[in-house]
C-alpha positions as CSV (number, residue, x, y, z in Angstrom):
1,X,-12.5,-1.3,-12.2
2,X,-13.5,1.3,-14.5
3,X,-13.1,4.8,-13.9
4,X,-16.5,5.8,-14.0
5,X,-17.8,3.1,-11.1
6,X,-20.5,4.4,-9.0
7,X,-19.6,3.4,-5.5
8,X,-22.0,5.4,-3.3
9,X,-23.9,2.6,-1.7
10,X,-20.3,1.1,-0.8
11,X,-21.1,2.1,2.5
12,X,-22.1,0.8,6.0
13,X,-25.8,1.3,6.4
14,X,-25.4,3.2,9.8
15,X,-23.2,5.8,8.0
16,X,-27.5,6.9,5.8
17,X,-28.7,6.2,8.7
18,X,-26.6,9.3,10.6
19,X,-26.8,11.3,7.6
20,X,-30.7,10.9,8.2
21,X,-30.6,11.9,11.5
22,X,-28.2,15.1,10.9
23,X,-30.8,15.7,8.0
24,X,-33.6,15.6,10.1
25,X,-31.6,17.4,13.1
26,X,-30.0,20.3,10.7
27,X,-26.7,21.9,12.7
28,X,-24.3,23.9,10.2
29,X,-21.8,21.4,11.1
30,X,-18.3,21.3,9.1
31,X,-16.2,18.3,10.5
32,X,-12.9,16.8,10.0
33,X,-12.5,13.3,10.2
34,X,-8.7,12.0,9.9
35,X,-7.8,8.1,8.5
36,X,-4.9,6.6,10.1
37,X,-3.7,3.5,11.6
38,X,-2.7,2.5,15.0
39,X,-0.1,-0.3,14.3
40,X,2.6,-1.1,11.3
41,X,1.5,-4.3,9.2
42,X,3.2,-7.7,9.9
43,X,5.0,-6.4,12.5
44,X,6.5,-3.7,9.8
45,X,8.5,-0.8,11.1
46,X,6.6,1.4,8.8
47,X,4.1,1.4,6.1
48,X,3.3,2.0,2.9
49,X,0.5,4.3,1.5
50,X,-1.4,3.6,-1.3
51,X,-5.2,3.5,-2.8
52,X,-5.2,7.3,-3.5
53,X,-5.9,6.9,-6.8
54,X,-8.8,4.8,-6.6
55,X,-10.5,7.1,-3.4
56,X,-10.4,10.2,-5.9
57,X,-12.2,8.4,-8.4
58,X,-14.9,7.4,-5.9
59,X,-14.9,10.7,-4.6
60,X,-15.5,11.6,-8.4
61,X,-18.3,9.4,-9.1
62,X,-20.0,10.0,-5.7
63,X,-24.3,10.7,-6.2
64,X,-26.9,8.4,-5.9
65,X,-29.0,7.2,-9.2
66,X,-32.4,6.9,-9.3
67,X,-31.7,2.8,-8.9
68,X,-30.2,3.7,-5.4
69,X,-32.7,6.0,-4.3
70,X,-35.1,3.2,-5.2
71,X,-33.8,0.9,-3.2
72,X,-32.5,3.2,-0.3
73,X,-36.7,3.9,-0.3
74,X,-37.5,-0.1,-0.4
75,X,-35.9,-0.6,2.8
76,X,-38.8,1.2,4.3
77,X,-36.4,3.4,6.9
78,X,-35.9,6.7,4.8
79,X,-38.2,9.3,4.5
80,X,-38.8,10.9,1.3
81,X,-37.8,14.2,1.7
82,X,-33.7,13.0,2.9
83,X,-34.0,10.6,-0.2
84,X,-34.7,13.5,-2.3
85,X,-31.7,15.3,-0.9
86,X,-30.0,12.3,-1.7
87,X,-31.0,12.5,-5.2
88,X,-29.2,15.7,-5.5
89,X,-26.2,15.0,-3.3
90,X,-23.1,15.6,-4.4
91,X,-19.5,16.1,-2.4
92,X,-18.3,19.9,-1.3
93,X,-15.4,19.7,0.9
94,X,-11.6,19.5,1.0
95,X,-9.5,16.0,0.9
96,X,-6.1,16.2,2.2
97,X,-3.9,13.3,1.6
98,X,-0.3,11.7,2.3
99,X,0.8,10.7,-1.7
100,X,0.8,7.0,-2.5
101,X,4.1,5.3,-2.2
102,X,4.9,7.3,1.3
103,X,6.7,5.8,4.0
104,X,4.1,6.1,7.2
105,X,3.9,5.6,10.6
106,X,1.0,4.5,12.9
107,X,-1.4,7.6,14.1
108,X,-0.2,9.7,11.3
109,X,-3.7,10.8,9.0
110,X,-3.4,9.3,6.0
111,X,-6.3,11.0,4.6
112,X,-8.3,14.1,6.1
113,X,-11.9,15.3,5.2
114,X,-13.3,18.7,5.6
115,X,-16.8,18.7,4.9
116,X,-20.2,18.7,6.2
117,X,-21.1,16.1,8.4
118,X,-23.3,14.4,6.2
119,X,-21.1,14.4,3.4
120,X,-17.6,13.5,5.7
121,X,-20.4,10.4,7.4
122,X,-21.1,8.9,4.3
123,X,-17.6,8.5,2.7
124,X,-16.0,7.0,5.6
125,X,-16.5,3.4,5.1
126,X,-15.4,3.3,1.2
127,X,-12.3,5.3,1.8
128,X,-11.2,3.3,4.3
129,X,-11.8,-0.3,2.8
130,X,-9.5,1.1,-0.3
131,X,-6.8,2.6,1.7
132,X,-6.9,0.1,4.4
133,X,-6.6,-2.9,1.3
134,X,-4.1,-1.0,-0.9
135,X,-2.0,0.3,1.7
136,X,-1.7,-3.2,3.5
137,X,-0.6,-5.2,0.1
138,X,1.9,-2.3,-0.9
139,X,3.6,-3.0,2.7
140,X,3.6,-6.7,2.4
141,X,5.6,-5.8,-1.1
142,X,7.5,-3.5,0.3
143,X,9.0,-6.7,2.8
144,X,8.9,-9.3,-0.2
145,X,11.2,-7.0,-2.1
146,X,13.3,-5.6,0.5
147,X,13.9,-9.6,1.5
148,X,15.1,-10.0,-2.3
149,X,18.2,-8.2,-1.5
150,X,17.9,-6.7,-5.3
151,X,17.0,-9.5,-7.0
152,X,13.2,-8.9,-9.0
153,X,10.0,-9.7,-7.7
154,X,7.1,-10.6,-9.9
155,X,4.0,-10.8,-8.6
156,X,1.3,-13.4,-9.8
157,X,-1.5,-13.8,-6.9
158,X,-4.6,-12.6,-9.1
159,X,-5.8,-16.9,-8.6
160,X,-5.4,-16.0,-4.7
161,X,-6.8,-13.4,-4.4
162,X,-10.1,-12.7,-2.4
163,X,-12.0,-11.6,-5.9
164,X,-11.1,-9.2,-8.8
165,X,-10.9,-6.3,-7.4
166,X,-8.8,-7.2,-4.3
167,X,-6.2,-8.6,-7.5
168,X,-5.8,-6.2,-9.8
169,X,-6.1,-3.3,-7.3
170,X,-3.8,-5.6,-5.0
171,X,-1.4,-6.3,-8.1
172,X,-1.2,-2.6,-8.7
173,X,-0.9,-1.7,-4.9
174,X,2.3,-4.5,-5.1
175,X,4.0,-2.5,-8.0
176,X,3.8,0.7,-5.6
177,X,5.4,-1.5,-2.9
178,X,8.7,-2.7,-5.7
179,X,7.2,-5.5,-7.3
180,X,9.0,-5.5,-11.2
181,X,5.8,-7.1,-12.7
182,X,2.5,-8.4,-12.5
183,X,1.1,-11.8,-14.2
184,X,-2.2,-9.8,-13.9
185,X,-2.8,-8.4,-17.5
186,X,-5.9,-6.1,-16.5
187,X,-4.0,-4.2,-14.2
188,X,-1.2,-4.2,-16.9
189,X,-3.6,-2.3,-19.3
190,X,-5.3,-0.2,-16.9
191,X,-2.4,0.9,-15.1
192,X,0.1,1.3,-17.5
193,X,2.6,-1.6,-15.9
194,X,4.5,-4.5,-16.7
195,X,3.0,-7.9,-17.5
196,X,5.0,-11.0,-16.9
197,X,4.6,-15.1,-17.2
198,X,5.8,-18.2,-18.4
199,X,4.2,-20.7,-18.7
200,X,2.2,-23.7,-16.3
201,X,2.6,-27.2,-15.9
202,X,-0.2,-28.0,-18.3
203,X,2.1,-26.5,-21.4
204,X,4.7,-29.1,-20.8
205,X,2.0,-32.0,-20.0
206,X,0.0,-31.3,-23.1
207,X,3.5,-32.5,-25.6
208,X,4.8,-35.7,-26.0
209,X,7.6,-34.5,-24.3
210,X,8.9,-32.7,-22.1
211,X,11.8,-31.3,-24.5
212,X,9.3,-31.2,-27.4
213,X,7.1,-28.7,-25.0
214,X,10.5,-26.4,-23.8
215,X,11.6,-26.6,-28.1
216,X,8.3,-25.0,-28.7
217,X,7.8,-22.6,-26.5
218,X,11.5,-21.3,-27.5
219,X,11.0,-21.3,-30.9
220,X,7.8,-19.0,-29.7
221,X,9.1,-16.6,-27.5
222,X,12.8,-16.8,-27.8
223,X,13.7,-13.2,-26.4
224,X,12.1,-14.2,-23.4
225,X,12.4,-17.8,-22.8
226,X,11.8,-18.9,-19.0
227,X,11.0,-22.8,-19.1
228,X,9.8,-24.3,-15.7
229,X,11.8,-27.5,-15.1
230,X,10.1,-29.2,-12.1
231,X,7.0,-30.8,-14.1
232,X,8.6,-34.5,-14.0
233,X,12.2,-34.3,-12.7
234,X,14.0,-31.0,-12.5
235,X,18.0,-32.1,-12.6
236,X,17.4,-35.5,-14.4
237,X,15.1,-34.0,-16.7
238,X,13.8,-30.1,-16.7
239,X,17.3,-28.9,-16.3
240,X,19.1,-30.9,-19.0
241,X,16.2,-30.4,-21.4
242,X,16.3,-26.4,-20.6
243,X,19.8,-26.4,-21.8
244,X,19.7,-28.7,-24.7
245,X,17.1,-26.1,-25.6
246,X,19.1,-23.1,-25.1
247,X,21.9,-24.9,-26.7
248,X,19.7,-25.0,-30.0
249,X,18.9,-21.3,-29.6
250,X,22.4,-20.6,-29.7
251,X,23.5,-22.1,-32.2
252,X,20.6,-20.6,-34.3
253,X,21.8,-17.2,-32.8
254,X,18.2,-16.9,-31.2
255,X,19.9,-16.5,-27.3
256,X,19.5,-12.9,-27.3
257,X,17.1,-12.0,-25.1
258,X,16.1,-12.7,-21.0
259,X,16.1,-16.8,-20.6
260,X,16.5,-19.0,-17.8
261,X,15.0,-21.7,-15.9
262,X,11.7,-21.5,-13.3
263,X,11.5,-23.9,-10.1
264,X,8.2,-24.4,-8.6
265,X,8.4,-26.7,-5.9
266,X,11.2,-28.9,-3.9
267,X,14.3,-27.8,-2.1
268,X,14.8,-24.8,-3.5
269,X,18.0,-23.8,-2.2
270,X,19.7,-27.4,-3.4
271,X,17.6,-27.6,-6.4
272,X,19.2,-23.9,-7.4
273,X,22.6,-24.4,-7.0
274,X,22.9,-27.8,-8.9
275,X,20.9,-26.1,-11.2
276,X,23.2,-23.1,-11.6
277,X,26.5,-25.8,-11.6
278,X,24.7,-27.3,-14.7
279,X,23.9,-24.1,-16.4
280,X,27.5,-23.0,-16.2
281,X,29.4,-26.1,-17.2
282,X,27.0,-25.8,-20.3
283,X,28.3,-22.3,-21.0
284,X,25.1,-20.7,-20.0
285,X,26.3,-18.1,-17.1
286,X,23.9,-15.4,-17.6
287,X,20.8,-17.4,-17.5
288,X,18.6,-16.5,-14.7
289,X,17.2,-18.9,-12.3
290,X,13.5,-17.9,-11.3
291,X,11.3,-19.2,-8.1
292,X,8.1,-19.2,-7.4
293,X,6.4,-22.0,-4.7
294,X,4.3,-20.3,-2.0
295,X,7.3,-17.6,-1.3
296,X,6.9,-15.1,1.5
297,X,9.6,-12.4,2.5
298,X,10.7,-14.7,5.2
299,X,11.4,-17.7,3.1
300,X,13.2,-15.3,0.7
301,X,15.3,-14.2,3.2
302,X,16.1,-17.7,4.2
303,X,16.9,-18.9,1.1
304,X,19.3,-16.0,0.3
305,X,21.0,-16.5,3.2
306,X,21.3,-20.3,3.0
307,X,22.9,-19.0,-0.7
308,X,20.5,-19.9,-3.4
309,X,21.3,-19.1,-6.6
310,X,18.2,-17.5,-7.5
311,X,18.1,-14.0,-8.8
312,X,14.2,-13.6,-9.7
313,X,10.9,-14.5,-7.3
314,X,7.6,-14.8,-8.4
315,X,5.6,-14.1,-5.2
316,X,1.8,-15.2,-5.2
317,X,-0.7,-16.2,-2.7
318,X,1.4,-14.3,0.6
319,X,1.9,-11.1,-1.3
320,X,-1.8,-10.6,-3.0
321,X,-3.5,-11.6,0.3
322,X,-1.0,-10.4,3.1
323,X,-1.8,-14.2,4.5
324,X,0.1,-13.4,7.9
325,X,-1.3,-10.1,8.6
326,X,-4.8,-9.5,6.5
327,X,-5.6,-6.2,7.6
328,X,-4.2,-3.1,7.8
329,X,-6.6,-1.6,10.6
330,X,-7.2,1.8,9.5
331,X,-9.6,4.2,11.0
332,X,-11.4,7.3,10.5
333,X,-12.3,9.1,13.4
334,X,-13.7,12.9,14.4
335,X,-11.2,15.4,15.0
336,X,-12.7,19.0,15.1
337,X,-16.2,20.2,14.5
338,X,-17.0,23.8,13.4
339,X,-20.0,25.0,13.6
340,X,-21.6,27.7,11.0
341,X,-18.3,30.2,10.0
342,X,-16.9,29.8,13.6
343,X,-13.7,28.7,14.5
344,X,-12.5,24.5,14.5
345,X,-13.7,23.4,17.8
346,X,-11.0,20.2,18.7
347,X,-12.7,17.1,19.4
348,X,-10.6,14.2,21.1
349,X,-12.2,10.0,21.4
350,X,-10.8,8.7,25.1
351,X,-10.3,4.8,25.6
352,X,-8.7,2.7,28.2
353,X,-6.3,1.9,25.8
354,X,-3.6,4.7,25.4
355,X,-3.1,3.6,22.0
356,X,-6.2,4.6,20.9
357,X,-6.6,8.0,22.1
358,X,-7.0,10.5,19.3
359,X,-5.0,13.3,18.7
360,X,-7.5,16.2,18.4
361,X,-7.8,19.5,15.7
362,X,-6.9,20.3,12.6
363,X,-3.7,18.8,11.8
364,X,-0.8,17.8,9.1
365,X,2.4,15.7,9.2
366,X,6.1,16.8,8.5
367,X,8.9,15.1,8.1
368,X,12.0,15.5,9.8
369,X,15.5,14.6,8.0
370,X,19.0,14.9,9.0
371,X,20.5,17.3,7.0
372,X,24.3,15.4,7.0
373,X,22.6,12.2,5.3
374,X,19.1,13.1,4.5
375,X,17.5,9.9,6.9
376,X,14.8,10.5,8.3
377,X,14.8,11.5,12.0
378,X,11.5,11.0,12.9
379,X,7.7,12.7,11.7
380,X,6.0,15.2,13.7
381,X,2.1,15.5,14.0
382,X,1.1,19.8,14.3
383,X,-1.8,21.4,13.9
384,X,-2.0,23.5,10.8
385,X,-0.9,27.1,11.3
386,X,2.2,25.4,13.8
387,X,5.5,27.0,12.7
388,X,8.7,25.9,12.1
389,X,11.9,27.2,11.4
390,X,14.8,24.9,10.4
391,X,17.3,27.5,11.8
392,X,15.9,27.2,15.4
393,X,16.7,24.6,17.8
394,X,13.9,21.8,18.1
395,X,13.1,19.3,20.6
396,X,10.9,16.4,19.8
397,X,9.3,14.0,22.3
398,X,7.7,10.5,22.4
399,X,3.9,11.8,23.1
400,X,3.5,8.5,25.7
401,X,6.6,8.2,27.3
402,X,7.4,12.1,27.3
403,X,10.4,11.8,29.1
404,X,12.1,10.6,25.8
405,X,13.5,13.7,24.0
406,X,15.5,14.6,21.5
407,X,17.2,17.9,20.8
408,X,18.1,18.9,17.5
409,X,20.3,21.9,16.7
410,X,19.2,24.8,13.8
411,X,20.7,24.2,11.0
412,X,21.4,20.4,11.4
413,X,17.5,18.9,10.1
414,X,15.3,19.6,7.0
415,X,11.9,19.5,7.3
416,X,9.0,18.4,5.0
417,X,5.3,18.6,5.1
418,X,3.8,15.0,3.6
419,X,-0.1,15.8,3.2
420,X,-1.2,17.3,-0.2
421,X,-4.7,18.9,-1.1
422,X,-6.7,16.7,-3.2
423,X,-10.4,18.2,-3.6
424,X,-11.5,21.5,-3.0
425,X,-14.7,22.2,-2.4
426,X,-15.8,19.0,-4.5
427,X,-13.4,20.1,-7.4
428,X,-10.0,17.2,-7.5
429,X,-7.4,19.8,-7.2
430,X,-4.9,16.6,-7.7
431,X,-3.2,14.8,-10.2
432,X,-1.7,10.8,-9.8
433,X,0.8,10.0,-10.8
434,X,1.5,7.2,-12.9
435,X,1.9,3.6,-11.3
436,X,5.6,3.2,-11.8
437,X,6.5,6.9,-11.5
438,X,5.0,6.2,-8.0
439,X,6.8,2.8,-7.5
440,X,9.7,4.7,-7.7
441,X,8.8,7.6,-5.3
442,X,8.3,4.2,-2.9
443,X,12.0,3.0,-3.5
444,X,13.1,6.9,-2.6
445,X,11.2,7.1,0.0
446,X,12.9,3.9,1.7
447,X,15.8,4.7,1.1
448,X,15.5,7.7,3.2
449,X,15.2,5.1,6.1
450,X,17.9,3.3,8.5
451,X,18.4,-0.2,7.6
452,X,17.5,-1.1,11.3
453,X,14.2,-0.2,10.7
454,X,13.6,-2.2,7.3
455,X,14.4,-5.7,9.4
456,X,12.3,-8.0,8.6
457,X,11.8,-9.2,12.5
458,X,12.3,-6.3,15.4
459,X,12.5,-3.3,13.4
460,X,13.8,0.1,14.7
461,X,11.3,2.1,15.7
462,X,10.5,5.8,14.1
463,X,9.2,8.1,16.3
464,X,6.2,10.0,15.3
465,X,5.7,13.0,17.8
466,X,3.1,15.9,18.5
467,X,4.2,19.3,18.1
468,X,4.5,21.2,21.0
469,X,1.0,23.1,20.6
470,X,-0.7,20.2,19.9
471,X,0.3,18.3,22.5
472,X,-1.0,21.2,24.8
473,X,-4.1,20.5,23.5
474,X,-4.5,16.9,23.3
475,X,-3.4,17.2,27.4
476,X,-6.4,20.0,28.1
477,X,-8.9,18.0,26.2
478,X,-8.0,14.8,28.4
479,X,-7.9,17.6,31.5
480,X,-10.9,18.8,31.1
481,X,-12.6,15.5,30.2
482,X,-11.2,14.0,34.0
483,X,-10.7,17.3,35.8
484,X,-9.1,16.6,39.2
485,X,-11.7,16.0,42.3
């Protein structure tokens, strides 16, 4: 988790064993391989971006030591003079990239490379295990907080999590995706983000008492005193003990910070609303009422609308692993070849499947708004040096079912282009920004969408089209690949 890491062997073996071959087979090759997804997260109407940050510091710390040179040669299946160029290797191309935090959509590249082939090969695999991993949590928060209606989410899954990495890059990912907090206190200091917590079971256990434990922990932290109630019996005993508590603290003119009450298991929904009677008759109306309990976005959304009077979640285990929907199923494939200083030759992948066509060349992604309300209207895959001119008519098309068009008068949309350079020629060329600065791009970004498609269950659908060039050229590539008997 440092920012010097050297990941170079994080990498599939077949991608050294192509770069052997190209080695051995030398063609002036220049390539461009796109990373994109086919199909939004737990059944998501869109995605959000995220891992950036990470990518450019593997990108930064890309060469092979002598340590992996030595081992590459133990394997017994490279020749010495490819691990010598290894020993020397270092990136030279251009990354493009959608910021972190963006709203996407499936088959839109998340990440382009333009490099040579060797170089484009061997990064493949390590820039899609951190986009694919970041980008799937920062959705899953995305739906946590969007099911809170407002209220705060903390996030506190680093015990859940599949290792450290996967929780503090996970916990940072979830603060890009809304979350308020993290209980994770590494990715607190090495991102710059809040750290929350309370306290566990064991506190209350290890006292005499239960009020004794809650009367200490006050006197410890009264300016932010959250005391979880459900340890022996949360109305009888955790709730009337909380305010007995906070009834000391006022008195001693100590209540003057963030308190309230946690609930960590039972009927949640009951248990808050008794809880929140109680906490009123006692005077105590601004004390918050916390959850935690194996939450997900759709219990959330249950509970809020059964009215539960609970205006904080702490989300865990279904938020740091994404435990209905663990991958995100991004993929990096060819999309133009060019061959010494010639021109970008297109290169499309056919399947059975439709969805898994590629879409061919050199390409970018903008971002079409209405102009009245500033929603977005739907994105628009061109190729590069494709023109636009927010003055002219446009028409826009679903690229499967072309018969579905829209027409859109000058004047009446904005357009924006998403992808930003990151390297050039090796060189970062691109500064993050900081973890909340991009949490709050995230919460601009959604709010540029309908609500219709930020349902948690049957979401709206956003169009992502080709532009009118590039479908040309996706439908001669498939042409010529099947040309008519």
């Amino acid at each position: 988790m440092s920012k010097k890491r050297n990941l170079t062997l994080l990498t599939d073996f077949y991608e050294l064993t192509m770069m052997q071959g190209y080695f051995k087979n030398p063609v002036q090759e220049t390539v461009i391989f796109d990373a994109f997804y086919r199909t939004n997260p737990c059944g998501n109407g869109f995605a959000i971006t995220a891992g950036l940050d990470q990518m450019i510091d593997y990108i930064k710390n890309l060469y092979f030591s002598e340590e992996d040179v030595a081992y590459l040669r133990s394997t017994g299946i490279f020749d010495e003079d490819f691990l010598e160029y290894l020993s020397n290797f270092h990136f030279s191309g251009d990354i493009y990239a959608v910021p972190e935090g963006t709203v996407v959509f499936p088959r839109e590249p998340l990440v382009k490379v333009i490099a040579p082939i060797m170089e484009a090969q061997l990064v493949e695999t390590a820039i899609l295990t951190i986009i694919n991993h970041q980008s799937l949590i920062a959705t899953k928060a995305a739906r946590v907080v969007n099911a809170a209606r407002g209220d705060g989410v903390m996030e506190f899954g680093l015990r859940r999590a599949q290792g450290p990495d996967a929780g503090v890059y996970g916990a940072r990912a979830a603060m890009i995706g809304g979350c308020i907090g993290t209980s994770n206190v590494l990715t607190g200091k090495l991102f710059d983000v809040p750290v929350l917590g309370t306290h566990a079971h064991s506190w209350i256990m290890s006292f005499p008492d239960e009020y004794t434990a809650f009367h200490t922990y006050a006197q410890l932290y009264p300016n932010t005193c959250t005391l979880l109630v459900d340890t022996y019996d949360t109305l009888k005993s955790g709730v009337p003990n909380a305010i007995r508590v906070f009834k000391e603290m006022r008195k001693e003119k100590k209540l003057n910070g963030r308190y309230g009450i946690r609930l960590d298991s039972g009927d949640l929904a009951y248990l808050s609303k008794e809880a929140r009677k109680m906490l009123d008759a006692a005077g105590f109306h601004d004390a918050v009422i916390s959850a935690s309990s194996d939450l997900d976005e759709y219990l959330i959304d249950s509970l809020k609308t059964q009215g539960a009077k609970i205006t904080s979640w702490g989300v865990g285990t279904n938020l740091i692993t994404s435990k209905d929907c663990p991958a995100f199923g991004g993929v990096y494939k060819l999309a133009a070849v060019k061959i010494g200083d010639g021109e970008f030759v297109p290169k499309i992948k056919l399947s059975e499947n439709t969805e898994k066509i590629t879409n061919p060349g050199n390409k970018t992604i903008y971002r079409i708004y209405e102009k009245a309300n500033g929603k977005l209207k739907a994105d628009l895959i061109s190729l590069v040096d494709d023109k636009f001119d927010e003055s002219q008519d446009l028409v826009i098309f679903d690229p499967q079912a072309t018969w579905k068009k829209t027409h859109l008068k000058g004047g009446t949309y904005t357009m924006k282009e998403l992808m930003v350079k990151v390297f050039e020629k090796g060189e970062c060329v691109y500064q993050s920004p900081a973890v909340m600065d991009i949490r709050q791009h995230c919460i601009e970004e959604q709010d540029t969408l309908w609500d219709e498609t930020k349902r948690l269950v049957n979401p709206h659908k956003v169009y992502v089209d080709l532009s009118d060039r590039l479908y040309k050229m996706k439908i001669e590539l498939l042409n010529k690949m099947h040309p008519d008997d």
